[in-house]
N, C-alpha and C positions, 0 to 999 in steps of 0.2 A: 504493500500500500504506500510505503515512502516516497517508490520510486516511481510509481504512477504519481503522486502529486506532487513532483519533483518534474514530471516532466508535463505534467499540465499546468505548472508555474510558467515553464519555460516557453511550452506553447503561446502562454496567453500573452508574458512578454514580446513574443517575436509576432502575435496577433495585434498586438496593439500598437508596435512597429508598425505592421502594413496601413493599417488604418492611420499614423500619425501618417505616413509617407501619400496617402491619399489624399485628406486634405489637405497638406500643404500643394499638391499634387492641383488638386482644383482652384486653389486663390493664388496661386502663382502662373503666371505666362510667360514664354518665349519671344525674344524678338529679332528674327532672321534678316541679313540682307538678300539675299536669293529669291526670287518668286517661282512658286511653280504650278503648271499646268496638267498636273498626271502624275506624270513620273520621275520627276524629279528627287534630288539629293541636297542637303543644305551645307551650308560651311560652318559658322559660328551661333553662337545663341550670347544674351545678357539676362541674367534676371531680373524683371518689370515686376512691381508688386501689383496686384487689384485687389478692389476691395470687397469685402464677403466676409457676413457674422452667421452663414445659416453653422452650425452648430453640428450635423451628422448624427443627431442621436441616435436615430431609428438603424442606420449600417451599424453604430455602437453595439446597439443592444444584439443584434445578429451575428457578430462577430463572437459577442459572448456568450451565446447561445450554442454557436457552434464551440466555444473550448470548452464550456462546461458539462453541454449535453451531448454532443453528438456521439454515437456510438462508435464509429471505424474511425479507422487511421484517413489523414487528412495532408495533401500537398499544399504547405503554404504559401508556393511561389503558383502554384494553378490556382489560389484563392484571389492573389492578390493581381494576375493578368484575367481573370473571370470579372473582379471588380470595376478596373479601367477600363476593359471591354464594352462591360454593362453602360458603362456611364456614358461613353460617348457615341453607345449604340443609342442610347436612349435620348441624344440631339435628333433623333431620326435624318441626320445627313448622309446618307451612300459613300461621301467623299471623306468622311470623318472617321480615320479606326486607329487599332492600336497594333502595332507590329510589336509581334515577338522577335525572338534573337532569329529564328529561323525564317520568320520571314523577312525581315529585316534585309537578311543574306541572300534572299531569292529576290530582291526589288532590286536591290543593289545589282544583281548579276544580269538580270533583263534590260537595266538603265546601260549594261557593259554592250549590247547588241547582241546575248546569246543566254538561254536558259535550259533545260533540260525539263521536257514535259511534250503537252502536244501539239501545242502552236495556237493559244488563241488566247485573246485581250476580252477579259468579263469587263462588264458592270455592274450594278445592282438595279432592277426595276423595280422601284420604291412602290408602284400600286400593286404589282403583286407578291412582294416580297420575295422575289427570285433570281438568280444569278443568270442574266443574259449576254449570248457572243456579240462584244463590237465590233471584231476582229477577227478574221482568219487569216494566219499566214501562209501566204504561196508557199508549194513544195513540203508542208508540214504534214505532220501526219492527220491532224483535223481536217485538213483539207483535202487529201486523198480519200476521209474517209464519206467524205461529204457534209461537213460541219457546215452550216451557212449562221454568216451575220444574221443574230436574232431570234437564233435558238433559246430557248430556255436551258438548261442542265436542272432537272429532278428529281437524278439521284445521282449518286456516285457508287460504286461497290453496294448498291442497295439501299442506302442509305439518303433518307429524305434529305434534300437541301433547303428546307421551306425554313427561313426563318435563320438561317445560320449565318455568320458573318462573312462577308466578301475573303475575306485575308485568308481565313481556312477555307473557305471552298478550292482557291486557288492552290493553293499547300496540296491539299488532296488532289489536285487533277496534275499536277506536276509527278514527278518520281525519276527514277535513275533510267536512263537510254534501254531499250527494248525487256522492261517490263510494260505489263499490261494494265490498262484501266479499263472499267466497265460503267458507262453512262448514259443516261436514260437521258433524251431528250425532246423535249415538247417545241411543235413547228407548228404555223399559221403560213397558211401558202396566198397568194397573191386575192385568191377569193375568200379568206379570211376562213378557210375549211385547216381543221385543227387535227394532229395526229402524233402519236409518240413515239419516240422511235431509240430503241438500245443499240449503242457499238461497243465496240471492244479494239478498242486502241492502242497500239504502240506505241510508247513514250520513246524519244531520241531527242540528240541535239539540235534545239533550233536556233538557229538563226533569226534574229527578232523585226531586222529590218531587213525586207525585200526590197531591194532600189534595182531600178531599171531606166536605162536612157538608149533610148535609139531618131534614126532619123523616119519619118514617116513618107507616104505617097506625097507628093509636088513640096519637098523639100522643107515640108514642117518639124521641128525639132520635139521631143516626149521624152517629160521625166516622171516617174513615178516612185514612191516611195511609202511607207505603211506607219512611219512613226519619227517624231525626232527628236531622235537620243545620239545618243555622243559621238556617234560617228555620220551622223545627217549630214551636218554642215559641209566636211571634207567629202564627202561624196555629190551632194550638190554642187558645190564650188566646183569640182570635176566636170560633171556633165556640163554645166552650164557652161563652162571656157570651151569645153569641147565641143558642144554644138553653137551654142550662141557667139561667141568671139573668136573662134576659130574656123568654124563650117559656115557661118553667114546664112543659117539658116531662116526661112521668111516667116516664121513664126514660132512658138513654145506654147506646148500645153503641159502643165503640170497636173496630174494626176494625184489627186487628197485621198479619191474614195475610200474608206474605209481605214485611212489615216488615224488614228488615237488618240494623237497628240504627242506630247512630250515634253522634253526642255526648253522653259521659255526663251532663255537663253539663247541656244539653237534657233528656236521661230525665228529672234528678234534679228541673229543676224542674216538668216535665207531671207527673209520680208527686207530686209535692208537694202539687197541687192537688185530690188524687182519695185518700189514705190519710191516716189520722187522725197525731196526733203519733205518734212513732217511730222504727223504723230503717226505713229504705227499702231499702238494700241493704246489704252490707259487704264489705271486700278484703282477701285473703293474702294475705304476700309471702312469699317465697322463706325468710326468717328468719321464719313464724310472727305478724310482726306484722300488726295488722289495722286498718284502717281504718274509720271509720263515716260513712254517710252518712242525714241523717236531716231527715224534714219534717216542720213546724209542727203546727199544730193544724188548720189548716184543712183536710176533709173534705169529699166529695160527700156531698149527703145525701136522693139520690133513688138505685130501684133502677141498678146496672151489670151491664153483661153485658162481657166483653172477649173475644172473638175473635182465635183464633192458628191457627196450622196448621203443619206438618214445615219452613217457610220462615220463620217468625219468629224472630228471632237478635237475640243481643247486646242491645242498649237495651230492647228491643221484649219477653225476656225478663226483664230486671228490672221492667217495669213492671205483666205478667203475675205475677210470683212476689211481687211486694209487693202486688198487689191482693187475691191467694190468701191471702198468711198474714195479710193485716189484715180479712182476712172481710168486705171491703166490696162485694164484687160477686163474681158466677160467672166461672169462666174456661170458656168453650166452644169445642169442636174439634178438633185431632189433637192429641198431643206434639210440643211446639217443636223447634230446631235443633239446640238444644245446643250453642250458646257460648258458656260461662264463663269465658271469657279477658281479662286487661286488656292491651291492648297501650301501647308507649307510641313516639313518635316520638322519632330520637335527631341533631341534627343534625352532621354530619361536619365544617362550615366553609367546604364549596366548593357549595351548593345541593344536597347528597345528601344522604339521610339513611337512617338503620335504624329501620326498628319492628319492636318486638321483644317476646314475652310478658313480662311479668315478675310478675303477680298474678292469682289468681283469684277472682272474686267469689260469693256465697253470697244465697240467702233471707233476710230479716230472720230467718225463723225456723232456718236454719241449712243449708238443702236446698241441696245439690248441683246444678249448673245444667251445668257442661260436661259434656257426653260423656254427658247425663242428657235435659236439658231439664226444660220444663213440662209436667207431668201436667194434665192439664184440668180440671176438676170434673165435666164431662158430656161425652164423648165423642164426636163425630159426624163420621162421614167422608161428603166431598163428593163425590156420585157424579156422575161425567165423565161419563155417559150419559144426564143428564137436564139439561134446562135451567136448572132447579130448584138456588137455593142451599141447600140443607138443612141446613147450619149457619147461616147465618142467618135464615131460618126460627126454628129453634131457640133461638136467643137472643131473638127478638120474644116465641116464646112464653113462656119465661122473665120476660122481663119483663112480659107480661101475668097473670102467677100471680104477682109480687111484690105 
């Protein structure tokens, strides 16, 4: 009996640990210079105090509840990432979670341009509370298996996804190169007829950004790319010498569709080299104040076409909404994603961290992008029953009327 309440002294000391490190946890905030858009990584932090008397009785009293009564053995470091979890699940923001050490380490390695899993960028759809594809990547194995932007995932290994957080559903559909996942997934086809459908997947190495540049029929130039992460910029800067300043070719279409977003950073310099002097994009904070981000003089200065579709997000949207309001090219194709969120990485001290919304970004010219998206210029939706890209299509022919 000593050494039972010898080691439930000790429990409830290191319980009351987690709980002191909670609150402080909640009236204290981070303040990053980095902005990010997705998927981003931060450099430094400061401690900013705010102010907050709520008190936390009610988590008190449960905590003591669990050292005094509970029956089995108990992990306090899964008490105290169940807690953070909880809390900022319960901001009900999709863009707001809390990484473990392990996930931490797999955001990190997808921001590198490479992950191990089966090639596709979730979200969260907040009205059904389910984990849907934004993204497939070319040559992945989701995409050999037939994965389409827009799927739901329903289960995993059997196991329900309703309701579970972003961060672990991704963890689970990841795994080491040629094991196996099993996933159940829920499809709405173009006539809004519903059906579910299980694969069985091989995980391998993927490659996170698909980039492709060639030159097109009557000498139009084509870049395409799926995300912009840290190796974006040097591969655009690439294509773009190589076709635009080097081949003189009569026009560029950039291809966003099903882009994700990325590093704002990355956006800010590819939009840099394609919109005349100005603002590129701009950021709220929570106080009203706004930040500006804005590029040079230098300008494309043959016709653009930019291509987006229902899957283009975050980066991939401000480089669409600054090419629109600086009238230097057409945007063609469905309305974007709509995500005008800034998140920002906040580091805890032990290899964890929170991202968390804290600004929203805007149009040079002032346009609403979350919960909105990008309006196109010319409208065209791509029909699944023909082989036929008919939005791009449409942007060669645009460019050949410039």
């Amino acid at each position: 009996m000593g050494k039972e309440k010898d080691y439930k002294s000790a429990a409830g000391t290191i319980l009351w640990m987690i709980i002191t490190a909670v609150v402080v946890f909640l009236v204290t905030s981070f303040q990053y210079t980095k902005m990010s858009l997705g998927n981003e990584v931060y450099d430094y932090y400061s401690d900013v105090s705010s102010s907050g008397d709520y008190d936390f009785d009610k988590l008190k009293k449960v905590l003591e509840i669990i050292d005094k009564e509970y029956l089995y053995s108990y992990d306090l470091e899964k008490i105290e990432d169940g807690a953070i979890s909880g809390m900022l699940d319960a901001l009900g923001d999709p863009y707001t979670a809390y990484y473990n050490v392990e996930n931490t380490k797999n955001f990190l390695v997808e921001t590198e341009g490479e992950y191990e899993g089966i090639g596709i960028y979730l979200t969260m759809d907040t009205e059904y509370e389910l984990p849907i594809v934004l993204a497939v990547f070319k040559n992945s194995p989701a995409a050999e298996a037939g994965v389409l932007p827009g799927d739901y995932i329903l289960e995993i290994e059997g196991e329900s996804t309703k309701d579970k957080l972003l961060e672990e559903i991704s963890t689970k559909v990841k795994g080491r190169p040629n094991t196996k996942v099993k996933i159940k997934f829920g499809r709405y086809d173009d006539n809004e007829n519903y059906e579910e459908i299980e694969k069985e997947i091989t995980r391998k190495k993927i490659e996170t950004n698909y980039f492709e540049d060639k030159i097109l029929e009557n000498n139009i130039g084509y870049i395409s790319f799926e995300a912009f992460d840290e190796h974006a910029e040097e591969h655009f800067n690439d294509a773009y010498n190589k076709l635009v300043n080097k081949n003189e070719v009569k026009g560029l279409i950039i291809d966003l569709r099903n882009n994700s977003g990325g590093i704002v950073d990355v956006a800010e310099a590819i939009v840099d080299k394609i919109v005349p002097l100005g603002n590129i994009t701009y950021i709220v904070d929570k106080e009203g104040n706004k930040e500006y981000i804005n590029s040079d003089s230098e300008c494309i200065k043959i016709p653009l076409v930019v291509l987006i579709n229902e899957n283009s997000a975050s980066a991939a949207e401000i480089m669409a909404a600054a090419v629109q309001d600086h009238s230097v090219g057409e945007i063609v194709g469905t309305t974007s994603y709509g995500k005008g969120l800034v998140q920002k990485f906040k580091s805890l001290g032990d290899g964890t961290y929170v991202k968390i919304t804290i600004s929203e970004y805007f149009s040079p010219n002032g346009k609403k992008i979350n919960g909105v998206g990008v309006v196109p210029d010319v409208i065209v939706e791509d029909d699944k029953n023909t082989e036929e890209d008919e939005q791009l299509l449409k942007a060669i022919e645009i460019i050949n009327q410039m």
